[in-house]
Residue frames as a rotation matrix with the C-alpha (Angstrom) as fourth column:
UNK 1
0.591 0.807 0.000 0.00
0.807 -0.591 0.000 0.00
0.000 0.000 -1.000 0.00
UNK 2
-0.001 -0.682 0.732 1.42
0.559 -0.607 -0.565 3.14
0.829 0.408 0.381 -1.30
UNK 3
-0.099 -0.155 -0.983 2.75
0.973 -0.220 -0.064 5.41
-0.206 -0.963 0.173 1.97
UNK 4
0.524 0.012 0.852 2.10
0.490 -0.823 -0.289 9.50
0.697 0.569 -0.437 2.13
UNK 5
-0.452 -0.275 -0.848 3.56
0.841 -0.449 -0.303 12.06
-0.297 -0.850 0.435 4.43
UNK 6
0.271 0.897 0.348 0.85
0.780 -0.417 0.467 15.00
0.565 0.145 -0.812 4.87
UNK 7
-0.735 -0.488 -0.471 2.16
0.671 -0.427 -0.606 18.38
0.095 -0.762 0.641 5.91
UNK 8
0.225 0.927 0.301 -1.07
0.792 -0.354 0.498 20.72
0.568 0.127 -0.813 7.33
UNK 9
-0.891 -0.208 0.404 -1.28
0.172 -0.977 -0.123 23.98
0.421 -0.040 0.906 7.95
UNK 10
-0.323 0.789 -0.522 -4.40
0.916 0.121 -0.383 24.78
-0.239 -0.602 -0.762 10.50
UNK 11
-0.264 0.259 0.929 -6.51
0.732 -0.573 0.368 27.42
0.628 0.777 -0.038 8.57
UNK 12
0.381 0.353 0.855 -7.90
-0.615 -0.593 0.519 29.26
0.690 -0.724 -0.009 11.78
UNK 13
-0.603 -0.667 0.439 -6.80
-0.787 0.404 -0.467 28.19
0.134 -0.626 -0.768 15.59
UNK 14
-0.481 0.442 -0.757 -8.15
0.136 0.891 0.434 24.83
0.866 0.106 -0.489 16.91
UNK 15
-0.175 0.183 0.967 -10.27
-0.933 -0.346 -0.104 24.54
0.315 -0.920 0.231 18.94
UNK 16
-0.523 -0.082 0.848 -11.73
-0.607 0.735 -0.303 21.26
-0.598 -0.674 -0.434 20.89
UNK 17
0.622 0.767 -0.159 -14.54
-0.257 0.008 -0.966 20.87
-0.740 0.642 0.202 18.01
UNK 18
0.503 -0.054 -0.863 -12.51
-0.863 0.037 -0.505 21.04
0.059 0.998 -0.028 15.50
UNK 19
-0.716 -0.697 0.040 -9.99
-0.695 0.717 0.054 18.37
-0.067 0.011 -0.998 16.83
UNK 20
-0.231 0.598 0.767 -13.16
-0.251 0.725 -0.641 16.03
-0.940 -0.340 -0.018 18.13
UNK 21
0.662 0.664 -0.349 -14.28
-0.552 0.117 -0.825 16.73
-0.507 0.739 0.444 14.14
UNK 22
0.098 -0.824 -0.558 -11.10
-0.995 -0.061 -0.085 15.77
0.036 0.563 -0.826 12.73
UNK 23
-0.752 -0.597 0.280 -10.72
-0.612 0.790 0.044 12.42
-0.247 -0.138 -0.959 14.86
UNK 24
0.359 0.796 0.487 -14.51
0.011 0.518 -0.855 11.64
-0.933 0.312 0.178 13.32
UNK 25
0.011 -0.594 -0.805 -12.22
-0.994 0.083 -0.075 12.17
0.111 0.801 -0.589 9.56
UNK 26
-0.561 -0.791 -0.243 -10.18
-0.826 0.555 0.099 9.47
0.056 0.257 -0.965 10.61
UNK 27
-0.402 0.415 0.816 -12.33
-0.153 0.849 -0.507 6.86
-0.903 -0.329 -0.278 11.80
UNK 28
0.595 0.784 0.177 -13.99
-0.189 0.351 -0.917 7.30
-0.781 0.512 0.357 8.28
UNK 29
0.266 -0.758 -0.596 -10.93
-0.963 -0.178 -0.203 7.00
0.048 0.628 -0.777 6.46
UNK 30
-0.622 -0.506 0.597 -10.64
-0.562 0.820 0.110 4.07
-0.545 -0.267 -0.795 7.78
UNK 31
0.194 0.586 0.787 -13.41
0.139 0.777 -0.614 2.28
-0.971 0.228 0.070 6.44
UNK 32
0.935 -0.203 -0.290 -11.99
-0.291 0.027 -0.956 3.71
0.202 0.979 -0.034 2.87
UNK 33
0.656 -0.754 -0.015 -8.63
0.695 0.611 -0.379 1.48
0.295 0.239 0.925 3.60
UNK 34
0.292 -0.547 0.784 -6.44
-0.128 -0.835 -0.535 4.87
0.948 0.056 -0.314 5.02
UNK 35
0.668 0.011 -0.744 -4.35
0.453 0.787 0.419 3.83
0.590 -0.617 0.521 7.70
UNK 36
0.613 -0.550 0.568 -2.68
-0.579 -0.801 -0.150 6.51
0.538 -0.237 -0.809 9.98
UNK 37
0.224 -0.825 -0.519 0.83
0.709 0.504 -0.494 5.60
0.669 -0.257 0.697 11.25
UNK 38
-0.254 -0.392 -0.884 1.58
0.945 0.093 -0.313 8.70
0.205 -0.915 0.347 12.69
UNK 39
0.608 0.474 0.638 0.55
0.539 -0.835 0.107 12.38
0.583 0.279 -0.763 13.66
UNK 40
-0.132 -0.334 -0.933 2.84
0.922 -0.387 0.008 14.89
-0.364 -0.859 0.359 15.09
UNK 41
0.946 0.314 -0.082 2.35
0.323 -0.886 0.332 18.49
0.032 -0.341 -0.940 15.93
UNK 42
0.013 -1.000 -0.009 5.23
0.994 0.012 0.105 20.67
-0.104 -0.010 0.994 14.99
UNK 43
0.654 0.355 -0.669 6.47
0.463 -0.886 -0.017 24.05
-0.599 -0.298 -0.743 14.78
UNK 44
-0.663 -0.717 0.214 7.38
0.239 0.067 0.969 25.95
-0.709 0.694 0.127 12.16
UNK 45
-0.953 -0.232 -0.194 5.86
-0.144 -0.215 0.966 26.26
-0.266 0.949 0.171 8.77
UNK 46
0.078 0.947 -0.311 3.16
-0.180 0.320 0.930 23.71
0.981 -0.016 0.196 9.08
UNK 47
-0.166 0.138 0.977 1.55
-0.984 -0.092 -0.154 22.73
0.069 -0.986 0.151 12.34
UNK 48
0.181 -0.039 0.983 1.26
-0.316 0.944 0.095 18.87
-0.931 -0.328 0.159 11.65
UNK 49
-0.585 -0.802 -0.124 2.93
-0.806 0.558 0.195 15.88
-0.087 0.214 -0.973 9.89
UNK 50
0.272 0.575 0.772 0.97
-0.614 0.721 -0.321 13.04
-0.741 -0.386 0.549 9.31
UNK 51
-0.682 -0.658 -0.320 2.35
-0.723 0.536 0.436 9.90
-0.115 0.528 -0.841 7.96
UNK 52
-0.023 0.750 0.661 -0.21
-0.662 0.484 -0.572 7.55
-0.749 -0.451 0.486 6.60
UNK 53
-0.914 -0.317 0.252 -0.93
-0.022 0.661 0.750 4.60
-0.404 0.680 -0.612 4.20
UNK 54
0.019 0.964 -0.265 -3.73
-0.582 -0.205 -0.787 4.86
-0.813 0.169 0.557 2.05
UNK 55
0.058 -0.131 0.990 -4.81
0.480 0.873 0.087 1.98
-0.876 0.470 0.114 -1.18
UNK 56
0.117 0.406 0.906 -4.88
0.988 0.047 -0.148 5.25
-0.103 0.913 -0.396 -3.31
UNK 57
-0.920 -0.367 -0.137 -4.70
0.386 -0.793 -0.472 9.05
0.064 -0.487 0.871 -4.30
UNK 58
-0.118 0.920 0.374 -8.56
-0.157 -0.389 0.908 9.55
0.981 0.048 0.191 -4.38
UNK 59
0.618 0.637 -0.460 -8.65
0.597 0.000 0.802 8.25
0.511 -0.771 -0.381 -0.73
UNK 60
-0.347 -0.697 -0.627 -6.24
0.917 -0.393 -0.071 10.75
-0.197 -0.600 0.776 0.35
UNK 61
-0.737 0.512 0.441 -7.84
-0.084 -0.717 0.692 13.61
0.670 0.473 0.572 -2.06
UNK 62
-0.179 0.881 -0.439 -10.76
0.615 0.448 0.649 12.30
0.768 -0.154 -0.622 -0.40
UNK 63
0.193 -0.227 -0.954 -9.45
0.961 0.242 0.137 13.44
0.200 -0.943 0.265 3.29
UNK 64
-0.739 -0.674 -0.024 -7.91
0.663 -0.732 0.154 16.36
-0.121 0.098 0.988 2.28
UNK 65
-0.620 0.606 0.498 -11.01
0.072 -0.588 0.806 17.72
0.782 0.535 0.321 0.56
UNK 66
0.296 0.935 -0.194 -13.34
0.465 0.036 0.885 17.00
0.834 -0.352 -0.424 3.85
UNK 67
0.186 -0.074 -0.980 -11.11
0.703 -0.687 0.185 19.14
-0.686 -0.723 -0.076 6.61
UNK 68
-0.418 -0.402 0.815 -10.16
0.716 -0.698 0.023 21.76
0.559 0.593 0.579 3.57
UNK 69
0.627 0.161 0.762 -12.40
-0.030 -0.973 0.230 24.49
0.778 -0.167 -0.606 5.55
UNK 70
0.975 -0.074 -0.212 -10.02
0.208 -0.058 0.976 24.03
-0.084 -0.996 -0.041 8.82
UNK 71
0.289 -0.940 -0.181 -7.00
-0.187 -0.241 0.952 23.16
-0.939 -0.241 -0.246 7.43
UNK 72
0.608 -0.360 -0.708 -4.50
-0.711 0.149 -0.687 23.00
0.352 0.921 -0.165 3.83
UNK 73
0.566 -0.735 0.374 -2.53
-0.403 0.150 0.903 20.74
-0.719 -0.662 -0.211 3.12
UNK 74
0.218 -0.596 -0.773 0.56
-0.953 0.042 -0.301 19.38
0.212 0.802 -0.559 0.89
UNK 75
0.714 0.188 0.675 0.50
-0.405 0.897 0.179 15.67
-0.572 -0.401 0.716 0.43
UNK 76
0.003 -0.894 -0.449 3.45
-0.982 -0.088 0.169 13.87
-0.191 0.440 -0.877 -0.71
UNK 77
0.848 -0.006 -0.530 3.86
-0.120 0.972 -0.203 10.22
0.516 0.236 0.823 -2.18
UNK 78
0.078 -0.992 0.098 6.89
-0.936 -0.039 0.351 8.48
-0.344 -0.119 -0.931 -0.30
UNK 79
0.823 -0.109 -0.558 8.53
-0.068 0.956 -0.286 5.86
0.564 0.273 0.779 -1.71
UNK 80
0.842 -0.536 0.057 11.33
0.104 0.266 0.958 4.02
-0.529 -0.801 0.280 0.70
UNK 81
0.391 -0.866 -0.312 15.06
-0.775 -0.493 0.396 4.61
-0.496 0.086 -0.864 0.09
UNK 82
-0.340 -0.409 0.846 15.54
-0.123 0.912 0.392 1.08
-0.932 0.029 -0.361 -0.77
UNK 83
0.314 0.809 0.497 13.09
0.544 0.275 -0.792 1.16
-0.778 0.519 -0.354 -3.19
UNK 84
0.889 0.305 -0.341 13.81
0.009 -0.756 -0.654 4.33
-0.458 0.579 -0.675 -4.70
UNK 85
0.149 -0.715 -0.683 17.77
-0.802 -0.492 0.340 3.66
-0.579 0.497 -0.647 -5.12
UNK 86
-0.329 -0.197 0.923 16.60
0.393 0.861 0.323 0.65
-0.859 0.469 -0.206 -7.39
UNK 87
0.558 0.782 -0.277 15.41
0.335 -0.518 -0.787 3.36
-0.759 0.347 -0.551 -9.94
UNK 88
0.839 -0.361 -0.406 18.52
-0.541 -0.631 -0.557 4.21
-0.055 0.687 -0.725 -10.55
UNK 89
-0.084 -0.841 0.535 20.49
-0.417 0.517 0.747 1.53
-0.905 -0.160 -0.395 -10.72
């Protein structure tokens, strides 16, 4: 299952709502096969990191598009190091 890494930007401040709405996101993400690994809060640029596996980019598009009024974000494909320096060999 292809892996992403999800950097968000929080669009207005959080508040308790918005988190409580968010962790109702995830639970439905699951049932579309999205499979969070990790979430950290950071500082800096963006305010969170989220590292997840998902069977597709529509279920990630999917996510992205249902917190868009709270927060943005910039989703990245990762492929592993192993993987990737067989590309160029």
């Amino acid at each position: 299952m292809p892996r992403y890494i999800q950097l968000v930007k929080f669009r207005k401040k959080p508040t308790k709502e918005m988190i409580k709405q968010n962790l109702e996101f995830l639970e439905r993400e699951k049932k579309m096969g999205v499979q969070i690994k990790e979430i950290y809060w950071t500082l800096g640029r963006y305010d969170v990191v989220v590292i997840l596996d998902a069977p597709n980019e529509k279920a990630v598009m999917q996510g992205a598009l249902a917190r868009a009024e709270n927060m943005s974000s910039e989703t990245m494909i990762a492929v592993p190091a192993e993987e990737a320096r067989k590309l160029v060999e």
